[in-house]
LUMFI-251177 format. One record per atom (N, C-alpha, C): residue in one letter; atom name; x, y, z. Coordinates in steps of 0.2 Angstrom, whole numbers, plus 2048, in hexadecimal, padded with zeros to 3 digits. Layout:
LUMFI-251177
   code   site    px    py    pz
      A     CA     X     Y     Z
...
//
This chain:
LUMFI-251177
   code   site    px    py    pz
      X      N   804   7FA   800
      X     CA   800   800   800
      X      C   804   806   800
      X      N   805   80B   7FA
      X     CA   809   80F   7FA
      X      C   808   815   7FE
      X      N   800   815   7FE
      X     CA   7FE   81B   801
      X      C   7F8   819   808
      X      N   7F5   820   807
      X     CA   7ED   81B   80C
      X      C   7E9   81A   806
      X      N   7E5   815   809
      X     CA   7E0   811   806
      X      C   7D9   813   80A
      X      N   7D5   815   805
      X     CA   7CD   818   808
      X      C   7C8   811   806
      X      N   7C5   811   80A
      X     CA   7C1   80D   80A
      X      C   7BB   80E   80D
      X      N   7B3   80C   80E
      X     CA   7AE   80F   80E
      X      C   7A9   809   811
      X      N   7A6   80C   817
      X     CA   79F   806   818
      X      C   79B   80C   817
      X      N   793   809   810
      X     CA   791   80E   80D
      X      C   78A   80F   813
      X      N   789   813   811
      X     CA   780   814   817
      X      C   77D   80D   817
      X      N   77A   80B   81C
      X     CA   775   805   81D
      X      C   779   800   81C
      X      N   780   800   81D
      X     CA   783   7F9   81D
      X      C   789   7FA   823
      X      N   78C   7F3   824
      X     CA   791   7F3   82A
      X      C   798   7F1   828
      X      N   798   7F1   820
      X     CA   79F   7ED   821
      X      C   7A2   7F1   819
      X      N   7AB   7F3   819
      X     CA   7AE   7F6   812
      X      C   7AE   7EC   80F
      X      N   7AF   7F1   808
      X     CA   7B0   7ED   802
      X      C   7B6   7E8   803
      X      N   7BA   7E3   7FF
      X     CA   7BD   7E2   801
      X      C   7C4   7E7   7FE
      X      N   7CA   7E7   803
      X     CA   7D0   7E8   801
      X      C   7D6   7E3   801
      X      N   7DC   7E6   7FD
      X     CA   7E1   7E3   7FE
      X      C   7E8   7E8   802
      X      N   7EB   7E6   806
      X     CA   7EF   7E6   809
      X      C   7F6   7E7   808
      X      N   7FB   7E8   805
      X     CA   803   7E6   802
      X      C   808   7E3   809
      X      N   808   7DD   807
      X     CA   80D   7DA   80D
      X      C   813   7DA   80B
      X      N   819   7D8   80E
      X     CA   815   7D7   816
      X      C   814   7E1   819
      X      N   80F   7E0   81C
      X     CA   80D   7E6   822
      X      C   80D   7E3   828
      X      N   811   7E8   82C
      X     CA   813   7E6   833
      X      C   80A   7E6   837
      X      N   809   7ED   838
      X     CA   803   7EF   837
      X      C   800   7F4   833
      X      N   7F9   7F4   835
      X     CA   7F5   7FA   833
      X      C   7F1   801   838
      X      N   7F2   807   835
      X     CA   7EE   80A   839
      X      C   7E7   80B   833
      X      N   7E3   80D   838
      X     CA   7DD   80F   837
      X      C   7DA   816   839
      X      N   7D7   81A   833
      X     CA   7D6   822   835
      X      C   7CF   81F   836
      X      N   7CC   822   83A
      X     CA   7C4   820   83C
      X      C   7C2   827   83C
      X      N   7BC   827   837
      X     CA   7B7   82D   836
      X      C   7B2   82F   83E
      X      N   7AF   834   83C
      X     CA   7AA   834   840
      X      C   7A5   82F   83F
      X      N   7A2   82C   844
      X     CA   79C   826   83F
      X      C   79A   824   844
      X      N   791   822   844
      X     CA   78D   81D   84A
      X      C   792   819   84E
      X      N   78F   81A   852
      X     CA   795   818   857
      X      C   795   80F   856
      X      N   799   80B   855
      X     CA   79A   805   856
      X      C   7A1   802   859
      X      N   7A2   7FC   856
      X     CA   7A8   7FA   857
      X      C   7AA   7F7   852
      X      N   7B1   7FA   84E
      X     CA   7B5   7F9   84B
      X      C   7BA   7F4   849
      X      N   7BA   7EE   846
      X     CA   7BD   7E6   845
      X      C   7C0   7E8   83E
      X      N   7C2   7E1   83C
      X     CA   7C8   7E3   836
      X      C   7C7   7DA   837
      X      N   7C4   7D7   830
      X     CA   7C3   7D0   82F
      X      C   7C9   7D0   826
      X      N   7CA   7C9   828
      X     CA   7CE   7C8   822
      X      C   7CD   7BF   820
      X      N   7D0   7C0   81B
      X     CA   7CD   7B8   813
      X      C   7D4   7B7   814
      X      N   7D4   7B0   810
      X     CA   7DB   7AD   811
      X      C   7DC   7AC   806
      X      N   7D7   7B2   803
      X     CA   7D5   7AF   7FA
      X      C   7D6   7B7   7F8
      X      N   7D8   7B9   7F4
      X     CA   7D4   7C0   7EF
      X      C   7CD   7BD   7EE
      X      N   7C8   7BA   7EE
      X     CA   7C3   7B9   7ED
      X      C   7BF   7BE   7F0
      X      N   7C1   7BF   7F7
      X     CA   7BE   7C4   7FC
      X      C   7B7   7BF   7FE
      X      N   7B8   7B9   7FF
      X     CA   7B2   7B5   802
      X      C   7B6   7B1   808
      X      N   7B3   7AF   80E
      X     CA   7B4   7AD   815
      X      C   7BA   7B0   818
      X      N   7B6   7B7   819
      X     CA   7B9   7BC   81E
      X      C   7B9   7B9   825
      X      N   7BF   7B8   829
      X     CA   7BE   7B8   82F
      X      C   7C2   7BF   836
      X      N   7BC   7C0   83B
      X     CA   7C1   7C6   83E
      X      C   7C5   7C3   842
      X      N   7CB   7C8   842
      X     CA   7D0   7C7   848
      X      C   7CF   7C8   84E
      X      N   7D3   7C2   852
      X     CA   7D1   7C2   85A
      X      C   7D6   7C5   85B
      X      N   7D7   7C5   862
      X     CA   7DB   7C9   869
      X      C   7E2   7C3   868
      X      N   7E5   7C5   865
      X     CA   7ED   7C0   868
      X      C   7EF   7BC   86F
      X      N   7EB   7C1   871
      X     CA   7EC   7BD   877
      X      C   7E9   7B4   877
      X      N   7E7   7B1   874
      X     CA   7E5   7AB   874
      X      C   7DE   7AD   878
      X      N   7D9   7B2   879
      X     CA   7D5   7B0   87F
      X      C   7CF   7AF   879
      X      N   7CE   7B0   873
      X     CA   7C9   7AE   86F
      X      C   7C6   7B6   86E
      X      N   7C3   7BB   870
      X     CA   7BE   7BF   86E
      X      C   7C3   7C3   86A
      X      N   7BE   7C7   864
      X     CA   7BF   7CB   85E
      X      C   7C4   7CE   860
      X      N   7C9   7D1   85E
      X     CA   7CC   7D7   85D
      X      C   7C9   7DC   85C
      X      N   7C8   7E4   85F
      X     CA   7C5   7E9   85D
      X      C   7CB   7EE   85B
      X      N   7CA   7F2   856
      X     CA   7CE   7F6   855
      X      C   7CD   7FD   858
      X      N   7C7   7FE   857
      X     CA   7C2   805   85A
      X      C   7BD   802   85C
      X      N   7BB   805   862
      X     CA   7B4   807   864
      X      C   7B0   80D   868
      X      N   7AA   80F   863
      X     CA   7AA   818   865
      X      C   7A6   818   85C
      X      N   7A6   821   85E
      X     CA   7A3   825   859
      X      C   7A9   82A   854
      X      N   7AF   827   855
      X     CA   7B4   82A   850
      X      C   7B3   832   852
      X      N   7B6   837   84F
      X     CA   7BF   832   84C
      X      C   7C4   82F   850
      X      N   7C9   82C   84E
      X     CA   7CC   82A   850
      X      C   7D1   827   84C
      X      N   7D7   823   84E
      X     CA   7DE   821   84A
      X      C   7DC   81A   850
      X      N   7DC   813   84B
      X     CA   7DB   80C   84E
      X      C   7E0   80A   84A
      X      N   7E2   805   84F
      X     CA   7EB   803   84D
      X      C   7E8   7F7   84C
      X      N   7EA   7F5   847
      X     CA   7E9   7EF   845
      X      C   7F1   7EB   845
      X      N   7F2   7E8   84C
      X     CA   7F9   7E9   84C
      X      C   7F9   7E0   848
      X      N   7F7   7DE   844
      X     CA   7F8   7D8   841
      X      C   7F7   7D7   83B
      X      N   7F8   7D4   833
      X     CA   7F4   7D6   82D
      X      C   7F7   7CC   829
      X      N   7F2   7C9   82E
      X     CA   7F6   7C3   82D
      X      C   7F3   7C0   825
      X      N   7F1   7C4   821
      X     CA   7EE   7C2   81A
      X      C   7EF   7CA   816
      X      N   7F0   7CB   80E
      X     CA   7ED   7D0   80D
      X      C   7E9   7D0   80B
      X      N   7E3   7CD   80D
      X     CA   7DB   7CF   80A
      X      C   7D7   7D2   810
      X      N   7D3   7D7   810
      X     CA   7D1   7D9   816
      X      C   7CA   7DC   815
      X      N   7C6   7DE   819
      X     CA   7C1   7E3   81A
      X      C   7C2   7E5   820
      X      N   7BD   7EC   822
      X     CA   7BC   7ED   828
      X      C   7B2   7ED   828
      X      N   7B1   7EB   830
      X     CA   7AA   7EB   832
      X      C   7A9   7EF   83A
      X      N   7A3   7F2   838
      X     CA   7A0   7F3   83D
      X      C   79A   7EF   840
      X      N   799   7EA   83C
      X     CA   792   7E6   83E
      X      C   794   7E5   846
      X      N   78D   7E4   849
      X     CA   785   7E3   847
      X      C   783   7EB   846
      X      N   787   7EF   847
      X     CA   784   7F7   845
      X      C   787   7FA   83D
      X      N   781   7FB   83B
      X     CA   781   7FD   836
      X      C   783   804   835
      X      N   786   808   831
      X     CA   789   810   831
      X      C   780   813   82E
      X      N   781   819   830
      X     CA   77B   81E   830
      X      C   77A   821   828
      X      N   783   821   826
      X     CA   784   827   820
      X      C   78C   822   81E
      X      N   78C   825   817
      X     CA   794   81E   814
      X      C   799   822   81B
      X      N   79D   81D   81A
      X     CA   7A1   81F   820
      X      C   7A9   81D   81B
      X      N   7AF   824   81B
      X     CA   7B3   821   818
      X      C   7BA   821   81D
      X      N   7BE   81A   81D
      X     CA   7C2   81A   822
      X      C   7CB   81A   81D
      X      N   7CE   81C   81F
      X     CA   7D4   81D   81C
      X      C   7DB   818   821
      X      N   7DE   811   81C
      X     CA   7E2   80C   81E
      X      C   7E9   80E   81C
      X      N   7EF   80E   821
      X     CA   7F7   80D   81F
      X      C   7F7   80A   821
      X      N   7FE   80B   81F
      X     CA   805   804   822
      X      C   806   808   828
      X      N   806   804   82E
      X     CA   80B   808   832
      X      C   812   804   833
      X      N   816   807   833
      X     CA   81F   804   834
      X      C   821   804   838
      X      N   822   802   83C
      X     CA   828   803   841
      X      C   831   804   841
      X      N   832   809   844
      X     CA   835   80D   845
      X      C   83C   807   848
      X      N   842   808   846
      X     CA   848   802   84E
      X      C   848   807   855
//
């Protein structure tokens, strides 16, 4: 990903389109818009097909999702894994009021 990448969950719906990622990414930040307030995941396919999205858990092995945000934006959500390039992000079970556009980089780490 040379730059950021905008992506969009459009009104009446809870989840972007799919994307693709440039690996390896250490990780990802996420610009979070102002939007209905929900909570913010990042599910990913192990295919470019963009079919059986699964979301990330908690590394910690304890089994529940991963949340990158939650809240009513804005905000900067940090996705510290990107263990596939194929991605979306969701807000389900809450659907957005109005399109909502979120803007994706690389984040790098620095030694």
């Amino acid at each position: 990903m040379p730059g950021q990448l905008n992506v969009s969950i459009l009104s009446g719906f809870a989840v972007t389109s799919a994307f693709t990622v440039d690996r390896p990414a250490a990780t990802l930040g996420v610009f979070v818009p102002s939007m209905t307030a929900s909570e913010l995941r990042i599910e990913f396919c192990t295919a470019g097909s963009g079919s059986g999205f699964a979301p990330l858990t908690r590394g910690d092995g304890s089994g529940p999702l991963f949340s990158a945000y939650s809240g009513a934006g804005p905000a900067l959500a940090w996705i510290p894994v990107v263990p596939t390039q194929w991605a979306r992000l969701t807000t389900a079970p809450t659907t957005q009021a109005d399109t909502r556009t979120f803007g994706i980089v690389t984040v790098q780490r620095y030694p």
